[in-house]
TORTOR-998362 format. One record per residue (C-alpha): residue number from 0; residue in three letters; z, x, y. Coordinates in steps of 0.2 Angstrom, whole numbers, plus 5000, padded with zeros to 4 digits. Each point is the difference from the previous one (the first is absolute). Example, Ala and Ser with C-alpha at 12.3 -4.5 7.8 and 13.67 -1.06 7.14 Angstrom:
REM TORTOR-998362
<lumvo k="0" r="ALA" pz="5039" px="5062" py="4978"/>
<lumvo k="1" r="SER" pz="4997" px="5006" py="5017"/>
***
This chain:
REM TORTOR-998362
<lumvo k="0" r="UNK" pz="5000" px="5000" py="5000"/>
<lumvo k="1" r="UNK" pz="4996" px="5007" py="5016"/>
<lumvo k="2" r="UNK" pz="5013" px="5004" py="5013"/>
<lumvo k="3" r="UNK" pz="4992" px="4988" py="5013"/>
<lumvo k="4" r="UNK" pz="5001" px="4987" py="4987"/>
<lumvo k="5" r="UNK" pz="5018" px="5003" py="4997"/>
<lumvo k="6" r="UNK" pz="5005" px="4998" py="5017"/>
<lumvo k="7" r="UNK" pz="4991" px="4984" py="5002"/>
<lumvo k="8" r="UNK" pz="5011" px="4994" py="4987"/>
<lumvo k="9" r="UNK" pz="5015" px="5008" py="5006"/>
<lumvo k="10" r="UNK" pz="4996" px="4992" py="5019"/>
<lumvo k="11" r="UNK" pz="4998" px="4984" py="4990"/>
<lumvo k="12" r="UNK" pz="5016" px="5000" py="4993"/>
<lumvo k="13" r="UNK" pz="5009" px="5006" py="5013"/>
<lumvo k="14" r="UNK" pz="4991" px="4987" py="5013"/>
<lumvo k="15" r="UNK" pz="5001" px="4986" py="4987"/>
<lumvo k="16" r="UNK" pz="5019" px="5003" py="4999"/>
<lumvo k="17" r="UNK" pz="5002" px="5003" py="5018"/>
<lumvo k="18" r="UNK" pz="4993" px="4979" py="5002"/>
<lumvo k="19" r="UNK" pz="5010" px="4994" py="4987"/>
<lumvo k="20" r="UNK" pz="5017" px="5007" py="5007"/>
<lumvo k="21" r="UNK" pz="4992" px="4994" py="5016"/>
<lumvo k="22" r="UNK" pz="4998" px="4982" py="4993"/>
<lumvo k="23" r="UNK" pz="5017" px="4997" py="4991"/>
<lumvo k="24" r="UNK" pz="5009" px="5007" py="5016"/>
<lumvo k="25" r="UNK" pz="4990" px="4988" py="5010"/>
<lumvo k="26" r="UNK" pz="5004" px="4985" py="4988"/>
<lumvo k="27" r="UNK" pz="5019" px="5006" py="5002"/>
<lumvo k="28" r="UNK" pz="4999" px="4998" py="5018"/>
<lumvo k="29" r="UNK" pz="4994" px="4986" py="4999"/>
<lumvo k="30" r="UNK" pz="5012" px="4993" py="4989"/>
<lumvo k="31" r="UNK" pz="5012" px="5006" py="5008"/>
<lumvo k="32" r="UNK" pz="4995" px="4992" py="5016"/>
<lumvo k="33" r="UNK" pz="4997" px="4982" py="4994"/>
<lumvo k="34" r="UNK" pz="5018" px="5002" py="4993"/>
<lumvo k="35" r="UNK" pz="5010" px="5003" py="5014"/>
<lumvo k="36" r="UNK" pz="4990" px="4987" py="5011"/>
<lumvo k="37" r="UNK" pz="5005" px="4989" py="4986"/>
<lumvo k="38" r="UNK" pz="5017" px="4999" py="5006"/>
<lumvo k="39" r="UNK" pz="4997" px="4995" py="5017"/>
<lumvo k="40" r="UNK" pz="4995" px="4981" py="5000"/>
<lumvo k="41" r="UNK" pz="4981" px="4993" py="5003"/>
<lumvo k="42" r="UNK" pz="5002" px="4990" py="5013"/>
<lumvo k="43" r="UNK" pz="5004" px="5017" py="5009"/>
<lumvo k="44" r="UNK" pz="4984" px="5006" py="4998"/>
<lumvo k="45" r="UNK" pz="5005" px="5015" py="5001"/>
<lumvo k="46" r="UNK" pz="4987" px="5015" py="4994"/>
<lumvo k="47" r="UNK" pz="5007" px="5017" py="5002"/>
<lumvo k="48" r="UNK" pz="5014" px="5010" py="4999"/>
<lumvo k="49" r="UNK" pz="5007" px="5012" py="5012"/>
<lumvo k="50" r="UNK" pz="5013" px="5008" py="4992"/>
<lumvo k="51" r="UNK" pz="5006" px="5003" py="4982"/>
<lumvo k="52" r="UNK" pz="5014" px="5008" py="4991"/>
<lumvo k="53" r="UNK" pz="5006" px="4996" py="4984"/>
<lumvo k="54" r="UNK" pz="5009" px="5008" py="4984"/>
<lumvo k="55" r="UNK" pz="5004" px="4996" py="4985"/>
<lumvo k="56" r="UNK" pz="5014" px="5005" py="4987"/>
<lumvo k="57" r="UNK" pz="4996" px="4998" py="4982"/>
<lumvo k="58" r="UNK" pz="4992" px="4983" py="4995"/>
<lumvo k="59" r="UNK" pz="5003" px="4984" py="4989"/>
<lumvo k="60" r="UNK" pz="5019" px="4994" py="4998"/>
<lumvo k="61" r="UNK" pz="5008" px="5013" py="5011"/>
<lumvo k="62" r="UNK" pz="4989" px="5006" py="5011"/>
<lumvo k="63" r="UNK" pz="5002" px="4998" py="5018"/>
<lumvo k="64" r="UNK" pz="4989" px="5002" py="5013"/>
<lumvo k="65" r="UNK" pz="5001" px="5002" py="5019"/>
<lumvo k="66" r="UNK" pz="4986" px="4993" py="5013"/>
<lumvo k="67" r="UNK" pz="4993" px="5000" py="5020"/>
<lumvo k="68" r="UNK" pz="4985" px="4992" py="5002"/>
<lumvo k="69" r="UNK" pz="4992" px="4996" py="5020"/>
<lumvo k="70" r="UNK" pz="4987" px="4990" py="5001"/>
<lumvo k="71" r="UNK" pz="4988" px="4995" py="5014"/>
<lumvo k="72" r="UNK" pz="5001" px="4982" py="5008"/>
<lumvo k="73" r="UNK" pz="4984" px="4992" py="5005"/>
<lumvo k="74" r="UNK" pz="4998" px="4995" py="5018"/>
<lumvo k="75" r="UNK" pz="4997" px="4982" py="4996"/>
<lumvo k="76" r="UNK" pz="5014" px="4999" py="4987"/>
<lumvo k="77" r="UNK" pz="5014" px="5008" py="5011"/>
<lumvo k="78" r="UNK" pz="4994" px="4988" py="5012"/>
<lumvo k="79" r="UNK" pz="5003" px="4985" py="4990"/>
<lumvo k="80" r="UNK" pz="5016" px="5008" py="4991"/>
<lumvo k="81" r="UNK" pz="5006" px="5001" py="5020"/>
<lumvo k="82" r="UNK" pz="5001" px="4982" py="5001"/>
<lumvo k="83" r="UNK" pz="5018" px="5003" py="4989"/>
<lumvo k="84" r="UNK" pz="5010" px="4996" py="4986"/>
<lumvo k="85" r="UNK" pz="4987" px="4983" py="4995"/>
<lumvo k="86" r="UNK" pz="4983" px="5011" py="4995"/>
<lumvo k="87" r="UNK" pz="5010" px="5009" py="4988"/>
<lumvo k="88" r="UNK" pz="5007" px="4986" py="4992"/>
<lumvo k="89" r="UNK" pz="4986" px="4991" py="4998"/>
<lumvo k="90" r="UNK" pz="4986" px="5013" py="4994"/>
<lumvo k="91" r="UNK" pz="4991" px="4995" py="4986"/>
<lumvo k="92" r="UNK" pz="5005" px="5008" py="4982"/>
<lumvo k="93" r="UNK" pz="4990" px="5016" py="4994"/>
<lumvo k="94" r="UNK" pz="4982" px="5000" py="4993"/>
<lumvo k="95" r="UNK" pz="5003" px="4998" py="4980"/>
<lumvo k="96" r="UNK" pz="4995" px="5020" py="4997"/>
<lumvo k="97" r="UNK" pz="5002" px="5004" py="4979"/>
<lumvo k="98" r="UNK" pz="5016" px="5009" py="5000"/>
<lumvo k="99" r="UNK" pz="5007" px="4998" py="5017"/>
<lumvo k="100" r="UNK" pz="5015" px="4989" py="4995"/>
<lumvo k="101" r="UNK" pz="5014" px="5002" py="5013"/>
<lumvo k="102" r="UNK" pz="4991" px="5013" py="5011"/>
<lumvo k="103" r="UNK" pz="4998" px="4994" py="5016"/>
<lumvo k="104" r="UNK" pz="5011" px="4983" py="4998"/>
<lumvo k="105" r="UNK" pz="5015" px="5001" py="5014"/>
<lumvo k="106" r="UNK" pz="5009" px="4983" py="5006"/>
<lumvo k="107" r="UNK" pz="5015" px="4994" py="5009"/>
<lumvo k="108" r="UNK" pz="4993" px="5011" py="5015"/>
<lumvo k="109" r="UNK" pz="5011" px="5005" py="5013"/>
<lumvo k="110" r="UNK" pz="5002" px="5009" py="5018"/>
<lumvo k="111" r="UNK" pz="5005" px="5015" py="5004"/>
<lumvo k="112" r="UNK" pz="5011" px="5008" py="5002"/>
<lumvo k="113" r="UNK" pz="5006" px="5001" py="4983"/>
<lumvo k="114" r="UNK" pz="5015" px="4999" py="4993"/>
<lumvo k="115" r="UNK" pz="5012" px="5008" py="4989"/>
<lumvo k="116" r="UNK" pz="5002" px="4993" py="4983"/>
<lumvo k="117" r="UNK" pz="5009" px="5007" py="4985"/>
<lumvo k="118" r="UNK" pz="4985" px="4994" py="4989"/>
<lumvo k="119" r="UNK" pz="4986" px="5012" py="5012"/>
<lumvo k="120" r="UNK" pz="5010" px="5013" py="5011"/>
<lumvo k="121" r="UNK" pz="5014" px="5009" py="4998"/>
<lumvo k="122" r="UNK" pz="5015" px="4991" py="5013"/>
<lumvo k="123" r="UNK" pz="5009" px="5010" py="5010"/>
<lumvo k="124" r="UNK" pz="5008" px="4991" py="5013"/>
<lumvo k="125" r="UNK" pz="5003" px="5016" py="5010"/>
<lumvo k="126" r="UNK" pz="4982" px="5002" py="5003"/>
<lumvo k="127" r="UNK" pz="4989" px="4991" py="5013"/>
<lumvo k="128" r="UNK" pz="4983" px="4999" py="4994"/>
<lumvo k="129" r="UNK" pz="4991" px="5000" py="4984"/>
<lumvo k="130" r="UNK" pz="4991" px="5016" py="4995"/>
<lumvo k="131" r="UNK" pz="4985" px="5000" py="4989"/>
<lumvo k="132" r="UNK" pz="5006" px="5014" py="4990"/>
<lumvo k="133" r="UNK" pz="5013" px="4992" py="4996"/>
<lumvo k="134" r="UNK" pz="4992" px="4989" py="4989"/>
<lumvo k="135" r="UNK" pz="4985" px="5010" py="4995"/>
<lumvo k="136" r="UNK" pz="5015" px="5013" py="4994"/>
<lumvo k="137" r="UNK" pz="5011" px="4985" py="4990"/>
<lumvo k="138" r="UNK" pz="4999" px="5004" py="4985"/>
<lumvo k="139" r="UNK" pz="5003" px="5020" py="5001"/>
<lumvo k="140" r="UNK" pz="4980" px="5004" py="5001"/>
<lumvo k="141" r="UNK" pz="4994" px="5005" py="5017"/>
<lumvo k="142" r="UNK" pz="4982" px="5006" py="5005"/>
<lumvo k="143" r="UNK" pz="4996" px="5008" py="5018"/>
<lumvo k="144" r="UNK" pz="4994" px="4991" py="5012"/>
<lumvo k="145" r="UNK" pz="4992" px="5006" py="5016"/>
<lumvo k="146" r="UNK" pz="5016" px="4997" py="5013"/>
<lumvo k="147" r="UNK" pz="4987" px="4992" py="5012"/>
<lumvo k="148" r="UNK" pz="4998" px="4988" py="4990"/>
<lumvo k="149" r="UNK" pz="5019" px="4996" py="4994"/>
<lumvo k="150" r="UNK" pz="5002" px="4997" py="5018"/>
<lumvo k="151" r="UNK" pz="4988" px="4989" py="5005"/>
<lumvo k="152" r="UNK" pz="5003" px="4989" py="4981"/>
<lumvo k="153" r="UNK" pz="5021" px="5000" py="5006"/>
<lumvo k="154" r="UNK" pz="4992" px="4994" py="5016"/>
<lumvo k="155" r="UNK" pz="4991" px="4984" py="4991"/>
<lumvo k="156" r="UNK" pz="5014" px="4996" py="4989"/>
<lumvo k="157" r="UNK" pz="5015" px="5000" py="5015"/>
<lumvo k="158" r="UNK" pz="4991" px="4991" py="5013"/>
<lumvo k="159" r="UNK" pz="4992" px="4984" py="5003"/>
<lumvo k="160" r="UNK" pz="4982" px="4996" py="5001"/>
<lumvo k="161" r="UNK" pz="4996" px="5004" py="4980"/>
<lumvo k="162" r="UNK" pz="5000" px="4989" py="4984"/>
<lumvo k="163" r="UNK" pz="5006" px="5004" py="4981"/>
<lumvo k="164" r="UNK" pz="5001" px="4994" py="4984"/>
<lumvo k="165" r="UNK" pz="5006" px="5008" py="4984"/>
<lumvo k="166" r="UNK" pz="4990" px="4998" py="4986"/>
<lumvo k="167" r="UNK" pz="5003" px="5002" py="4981"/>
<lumvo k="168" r="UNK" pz="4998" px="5019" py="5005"/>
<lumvo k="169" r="UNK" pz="5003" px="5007" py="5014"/>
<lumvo k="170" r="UNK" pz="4999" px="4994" py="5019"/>
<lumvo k="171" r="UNK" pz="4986" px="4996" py="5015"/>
<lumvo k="172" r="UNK" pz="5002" px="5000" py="5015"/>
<lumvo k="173" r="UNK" pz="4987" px="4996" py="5013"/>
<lumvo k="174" r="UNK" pz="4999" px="5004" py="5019"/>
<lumvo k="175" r="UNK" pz="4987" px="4990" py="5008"/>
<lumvo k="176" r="UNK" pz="5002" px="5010" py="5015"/>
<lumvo k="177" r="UNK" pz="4999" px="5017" py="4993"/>
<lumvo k="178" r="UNK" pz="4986" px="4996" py="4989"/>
<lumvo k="179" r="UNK" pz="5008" px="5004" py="4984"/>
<lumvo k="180" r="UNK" pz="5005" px="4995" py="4984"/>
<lumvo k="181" r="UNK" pz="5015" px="5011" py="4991"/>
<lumvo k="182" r="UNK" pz="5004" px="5000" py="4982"/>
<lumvo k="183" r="UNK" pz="5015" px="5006" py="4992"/>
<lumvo k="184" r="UNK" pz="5005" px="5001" py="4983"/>
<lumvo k="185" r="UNK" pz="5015" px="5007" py="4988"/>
<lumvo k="186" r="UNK" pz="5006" px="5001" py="4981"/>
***
């Protein structure tokens, strides 16, 4: 075989390789991405994802797992989610997407700021405000979160002008004004 030959075949493989890794990581991307705006409901048409930082600890029965996700609000949709506490309880349920389940279903909204509960956050009755890593961190798994953002999620969930539910998972919280859409989850 000449040596031309061989390197064709070598470029081949190499190439041929190169676009499969190529296509499963884009598949698991895309995966990935379809999931997490899973979690948010439809109605808030949300699309993309600003920020994302989740770990997880072992898996099955005894696993935990820790989660920020920050979403982009729509224009239109933060409009009508301004009009208060109604348009949440009232959105229609979640397209019937094959193996969604409970992503993405919150009820019994409510308006920030949030408060403690011995069920969701830690109660300390010496501390004045909420902090977001203090229930990301509940259960003894943190993850590092950029501290810009930790502010501006403690600002959301301690003054007015927000909604949240908790869902079977983990808890939204929606900022008409600001545009955004914050998920939180422990476990």
């Amino acid at each position: 075989m000449s040596t031309a030959r061989k390197l064709l075949i070598y470029a081949t493989l190499v190439f041929g390789t190169f676009a499969c890794a190529l296509a499963i990581r884009l598949a698991y991307l895309h995966t990935l991405k379809e999931h997490r705006l899973s979690l948010v409901p439809d109605a808030l048409q949300v699309t993309s994802i600003v920020y994302a930082m989740e770990e997880s600890w072992g898996f099955g029965p005894g696993g935990n797992e820790t989660g920020i996700l920050v979403y982009r609000l729509p224009a239109a949709t933060a409009a009508l989610a301004g009009t208060g506490l109604g348009f949440f309880e009232n959105m229609p349920g979640n397209s019937a997407t094959a193996g969604r389940r409970w992503r993405g279903s919150y009820s019994d909204w409510k308006e920030t700021p949030i408060a403690a509960d011995e069920r969701h956050w830690p109660v300390d009755s010496r501390q004045q405000s909420l902090s977001s890593l203090d229930y990301l961190c509940r259960y003894g798994f943190c993850i590092e979160v950029a501290a810009a953002l930790i502010r501006d999620v403690d600002s959301l969930i301690n003054s007015p002008g927000s909604y949240y539910a908790y869902g079977r998972i983990g808890l939204i919280v929606v900022s008409p004004e600001k545009r955004l859409v914050v998920y939180l989850y422990n476990g």
